[in-house]
N, C-alpha and C positions, 0 to 999 in steps of 0.2 A: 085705489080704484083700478081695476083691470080694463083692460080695453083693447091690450092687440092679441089679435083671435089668427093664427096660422097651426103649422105643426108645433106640435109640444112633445115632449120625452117625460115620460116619467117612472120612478125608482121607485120601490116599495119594501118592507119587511113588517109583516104580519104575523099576530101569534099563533095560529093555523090557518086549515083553510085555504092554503093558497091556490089549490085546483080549481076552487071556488069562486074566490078571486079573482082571480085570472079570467074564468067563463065568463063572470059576471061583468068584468068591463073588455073582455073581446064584443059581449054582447050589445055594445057599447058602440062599437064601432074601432076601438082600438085595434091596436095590431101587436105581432108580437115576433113582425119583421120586416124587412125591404129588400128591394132590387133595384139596384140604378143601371138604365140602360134598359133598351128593348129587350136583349138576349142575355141579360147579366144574371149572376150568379145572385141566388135568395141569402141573402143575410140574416139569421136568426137570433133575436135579442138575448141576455142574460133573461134568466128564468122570472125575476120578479122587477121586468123592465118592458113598458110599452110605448108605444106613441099614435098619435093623434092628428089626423090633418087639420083640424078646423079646429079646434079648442086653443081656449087661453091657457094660462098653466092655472089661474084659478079656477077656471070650470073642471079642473081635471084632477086638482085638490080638491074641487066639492063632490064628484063623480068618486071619487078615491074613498076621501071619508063617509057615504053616501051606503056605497058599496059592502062598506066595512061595517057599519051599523045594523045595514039587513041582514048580513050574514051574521053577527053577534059576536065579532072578532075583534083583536087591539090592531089598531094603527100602529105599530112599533117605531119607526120614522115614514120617513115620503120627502121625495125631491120631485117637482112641477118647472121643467125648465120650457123656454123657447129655445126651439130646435129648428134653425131653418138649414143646416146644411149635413147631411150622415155621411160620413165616411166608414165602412165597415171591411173586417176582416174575418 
C-alpha cells in the first residue's frame, strides 16, 4: 500500500513517442528540471526523467502507465523513486 506522498523522480524508456510522453505528464504537473537556491543555476533532467512535488512513486507509476495507454505506446521499463533531496550538475 503506498502512502508517503512528497517529491518523487522518475525514469522511463518508451517505444515511441517520447515527445508525447514527456507533454503529457509535464501536463501533469511534472517537471523536467530544478534550481536550488533563489539565484541558482536551472538543472535540466536526462531526457526520459522527471519529478514530481506531491506524488507518491505509485501515483506516478499509475500517472506513467496511464499516460502510456492514451498515447498507445509500450512501457519498456520505469523507475518511481522517492526523492527527497537533488543534487545536480
Amino acid at each position: 500500500m503506498e502512502t508517503t506522498v512528497s517529491k518523487v523522480l522518475i525514469s522511463y524508456d518508451v517505444s515511441a513517442k517520447n515527445p508525447e510522453v514527456k507533454a503529457a505528464l509535464l501536463g501533469l504537473n511534472y517537471y523536467d528540471n530544478f534550481k536550488l537556491g533563489a539565484h541558482a543555476k536551472i538543472h535540466h533532467l536526462p531526457d526520459t526523467t522527471l519529478w514530481h512535488n506531491t506524488k507518491s512513486s505509485g501515483q506516478a507509476m499509475s500517472d506513467m502507465k496511464k499516460v502510456c495507454s492514451d498515447l498507445k505506446v509500450t512501457l519498456e521499463k520505469a523507475l518511481a523513486v522517492k526523492a527527497d533531496e537533488f543534487v545536480g550538475l
